[in-house]
N, C-alpha and C positions, 0 to 999 in steps of 0.2 A: 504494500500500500504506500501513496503518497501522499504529505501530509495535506497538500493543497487540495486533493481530489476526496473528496466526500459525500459522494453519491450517498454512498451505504447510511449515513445519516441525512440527510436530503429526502429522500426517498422513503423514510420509516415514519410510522404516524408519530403524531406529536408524544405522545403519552411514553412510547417506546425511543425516543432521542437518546436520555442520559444513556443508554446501555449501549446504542450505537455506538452514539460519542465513542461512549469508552472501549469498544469495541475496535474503533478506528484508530484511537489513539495505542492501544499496545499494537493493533498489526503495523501502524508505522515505525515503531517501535522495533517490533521484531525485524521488517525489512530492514532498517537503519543498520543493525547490529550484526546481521546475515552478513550486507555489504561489508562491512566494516571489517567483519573476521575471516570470512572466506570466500567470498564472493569479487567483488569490481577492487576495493583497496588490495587484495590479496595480490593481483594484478600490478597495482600502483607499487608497491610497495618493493615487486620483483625489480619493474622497472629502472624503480631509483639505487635498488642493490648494485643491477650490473650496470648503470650509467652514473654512479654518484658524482657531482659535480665537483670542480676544483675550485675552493672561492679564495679569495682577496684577501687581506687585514679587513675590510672593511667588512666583509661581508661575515666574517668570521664571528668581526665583536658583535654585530646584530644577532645572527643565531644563539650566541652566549649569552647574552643579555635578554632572549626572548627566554629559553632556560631557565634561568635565573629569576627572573622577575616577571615575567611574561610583557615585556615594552620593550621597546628600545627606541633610542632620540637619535637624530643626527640632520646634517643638512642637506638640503637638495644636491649642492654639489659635487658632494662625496662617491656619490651612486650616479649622477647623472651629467652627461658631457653638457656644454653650455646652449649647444642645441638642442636637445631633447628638453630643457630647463625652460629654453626662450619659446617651442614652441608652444609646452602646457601652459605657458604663461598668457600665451595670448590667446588659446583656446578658453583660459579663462575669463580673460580679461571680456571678450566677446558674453560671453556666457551671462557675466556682471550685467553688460549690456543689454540685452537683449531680456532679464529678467528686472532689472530698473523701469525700462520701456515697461514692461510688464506690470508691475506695480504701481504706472502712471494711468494704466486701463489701458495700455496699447499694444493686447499681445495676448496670450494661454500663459496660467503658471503650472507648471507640472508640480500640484500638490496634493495629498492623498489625506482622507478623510482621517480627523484623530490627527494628522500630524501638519496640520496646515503651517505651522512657525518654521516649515522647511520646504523650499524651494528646491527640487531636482532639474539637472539637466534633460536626461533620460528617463527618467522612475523607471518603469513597465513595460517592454515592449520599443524599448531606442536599436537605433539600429547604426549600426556604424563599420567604418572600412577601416581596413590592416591598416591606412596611413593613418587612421585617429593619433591624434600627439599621445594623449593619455594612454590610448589602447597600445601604442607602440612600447611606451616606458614599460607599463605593469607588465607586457608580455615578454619584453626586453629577458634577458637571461639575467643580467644584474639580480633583477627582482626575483624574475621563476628559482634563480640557484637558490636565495635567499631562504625564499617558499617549500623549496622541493627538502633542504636540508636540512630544515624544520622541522616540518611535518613526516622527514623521511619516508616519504613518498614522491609521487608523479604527482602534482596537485593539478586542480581544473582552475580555471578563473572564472567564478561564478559572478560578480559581480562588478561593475563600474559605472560612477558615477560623477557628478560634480554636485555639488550642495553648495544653498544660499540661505542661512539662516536669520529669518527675520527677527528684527527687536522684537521683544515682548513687553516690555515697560518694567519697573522695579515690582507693582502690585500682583505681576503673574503667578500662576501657582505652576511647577513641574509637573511634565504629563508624558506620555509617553517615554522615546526614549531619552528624555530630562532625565528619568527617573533611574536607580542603579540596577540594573537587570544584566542578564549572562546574554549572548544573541541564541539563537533554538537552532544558527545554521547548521554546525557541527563538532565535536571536542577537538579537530583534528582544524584546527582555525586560524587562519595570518589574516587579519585586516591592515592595510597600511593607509593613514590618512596623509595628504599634504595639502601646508596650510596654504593658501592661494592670497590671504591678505594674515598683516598682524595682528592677533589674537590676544586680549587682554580678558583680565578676570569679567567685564563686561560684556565679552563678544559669544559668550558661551562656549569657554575652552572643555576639550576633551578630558575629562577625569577617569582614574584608574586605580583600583586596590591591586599593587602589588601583591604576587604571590597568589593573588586567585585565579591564576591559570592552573590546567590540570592537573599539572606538577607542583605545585604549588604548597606553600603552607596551609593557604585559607581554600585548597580546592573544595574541602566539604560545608562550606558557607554554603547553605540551598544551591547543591550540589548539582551541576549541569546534569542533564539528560535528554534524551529524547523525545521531544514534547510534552518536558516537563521547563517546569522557572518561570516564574511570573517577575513582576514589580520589586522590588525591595525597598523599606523604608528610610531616609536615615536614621529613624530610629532607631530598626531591624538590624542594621549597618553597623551600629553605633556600639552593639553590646557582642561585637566581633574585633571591628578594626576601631583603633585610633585617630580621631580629627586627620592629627600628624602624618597617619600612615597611608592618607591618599597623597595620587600622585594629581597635581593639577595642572595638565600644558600650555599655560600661557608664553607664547612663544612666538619670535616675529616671522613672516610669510617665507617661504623657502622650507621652513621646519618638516621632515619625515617624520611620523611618526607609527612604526611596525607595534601590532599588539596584537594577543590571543584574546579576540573580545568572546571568546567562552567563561571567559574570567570577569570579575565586577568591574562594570564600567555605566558613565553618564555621559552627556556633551549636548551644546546646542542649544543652552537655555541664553538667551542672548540678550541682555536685559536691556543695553544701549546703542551695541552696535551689532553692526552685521558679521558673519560668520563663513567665508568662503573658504572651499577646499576640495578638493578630490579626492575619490574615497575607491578603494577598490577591496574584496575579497578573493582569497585563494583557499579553496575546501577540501576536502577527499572527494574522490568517485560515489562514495556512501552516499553522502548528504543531498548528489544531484539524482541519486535512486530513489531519498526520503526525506527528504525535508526541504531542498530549496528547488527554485527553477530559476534559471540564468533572467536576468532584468534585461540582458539583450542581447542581438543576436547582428552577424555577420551580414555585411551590407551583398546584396545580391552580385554575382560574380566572384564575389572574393575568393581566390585559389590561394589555397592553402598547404597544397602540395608539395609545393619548393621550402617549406618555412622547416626549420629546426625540428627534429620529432618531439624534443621536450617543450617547444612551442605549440606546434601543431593536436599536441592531447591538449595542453592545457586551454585551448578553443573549441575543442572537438564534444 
């Protein structure tokens, strides 16, 4: 079963839902954890045995540091030539553009219900070519080695996006993903954010509880699972971790930021200024069998054939 597909409760009378529901949710469950053990990652996992990658200093201290603490910080330059830099910059910069117009009344905002205080590029169904700048970076091997040697596995790149986080004013309350939650994509997880403008305690910088990644000290804080983890409070938060022992990224535009958001994290509460950045996911095989579906997809034509085979899976 897939998490998103739900006939089996759609289709049951009302009175009989709860047992579907929960019906639906252990069989995604069980696919999830098939995948996971012996099925698609079994595969992934061969893959990156006989091809493991040879990385860098730089790339090194990122894997270490995502170990460690599940984050790691550094700057755009590091990992990316000054081209690849200048052209997600001004694919952002456009972006800015054209969602400003937007919020003048001159345009579509791609925003989803429950999470209107966030402005996507793509959300749902975007579609985009091998030259995308962004698409180019995240698939770049810089990043795949990073991902694959991580997760040691072949990973997929299930998601890519750019995000515009609107002010909310000082009186707002945290809602969605404001609030401290694990993501449901998969335990096998790299999100990397980069910041596209500077981010101050006002702009809704990305927060993060060290050590709640899998590995983790705090991994069994409402313990990641399978279409399990809801909301967390900071209350809830509070009689775990320490004020001091989050991590908060305010940090000026250029900043990478790699994390296992299986682990506790918030972001995007942006109380005075805006919030720009590109956001991308790399998952297991598992999770694209049970729980996610890619937010977009290869612009028509696009050959793929000539591209790196560690490239080529991770679009496939």
């Amino acid at each position: 079963m897939h998490r998103s597909r739900k006939a089996i409760v759609t289709l049951t009378p009302a009175r009989l839902q709860p047992k579907a529901t929960a019906v639906h949710r252990k069989g995604v469950a069980t696919t999830y954890k098939l995948h996971d053990r012996y099925l698609s990652n079994r595969k992934a996992r061969a893959l990156y045995t006989e091809h493991r990658p040879s990385l860098d200093d730089t790339q090194r201290q990122v894997v270490q540091e995502l170990h460690d603490s599940g984050y790691s910080l550094l700057t755009a330059d590091r990992l990316f030539s000054p081209e690849t830099w200048q052209a997600v910059q001004e694919e952002g910069a456009e972006f800015v553009r054209a969602t400003e117009h937007g919020l003048e009344g001159d345009g579509d905002l791609r925003k989803r219900e429950g999470k209107d205080f966030l402005v996507r590029k793509y959300d749902v169904g975007g579609v985009v070519g091998l030259d995308n700048p962004w698409l180019s970076a995240c698939a770049s091997r810089r990043l795949l080695d990073i991902a694959n040697e991580y997760l040691q596995l072949w990973s997929k790149l299930e998601y890519l996006d750019l995000w515009y986080s609107l002010p909310v004013g000082e009186s707002a309350e945290r809602k969605a993903s404001q609030i401290w939650h694990r993501d449901f994509d998969d335990s096998h997880l790299l999100k990397v954010f980069l910041y596209l403008s500077d981010v101050d305690e006002r702009s809704g910088p990305f927060e993060y509880v060290p050590g709640s990644h899998p590995e983790g000290r705090l991994a069994g804080v409402h313990p990641w699972a399978p279409m399990g983890v809801g909301r967390i409070s900071d209350k809830e938060l509070a009689k775990y971790v320490e004020t001091g022992d989050v991590r908060t990224f305010t940090a000026p535009r250029g900043t990478l930021i790699f994390c296992n958001t299986s682990g506790l994290h918030r972001g995007g509460f942006a109380e005075a200024n805006p919030r720009v950045l590109a956001a991308v996911t790399y998952c297991s095989p598992a999770s694209l069998h049970a729980l996610t579906e890619r937010n977009y997809s290869l612009a028509p034509g696009s050959d793929t054939r000539s591209l790196d085979p560690v490239v080529r899976y991770a679009l496939s």
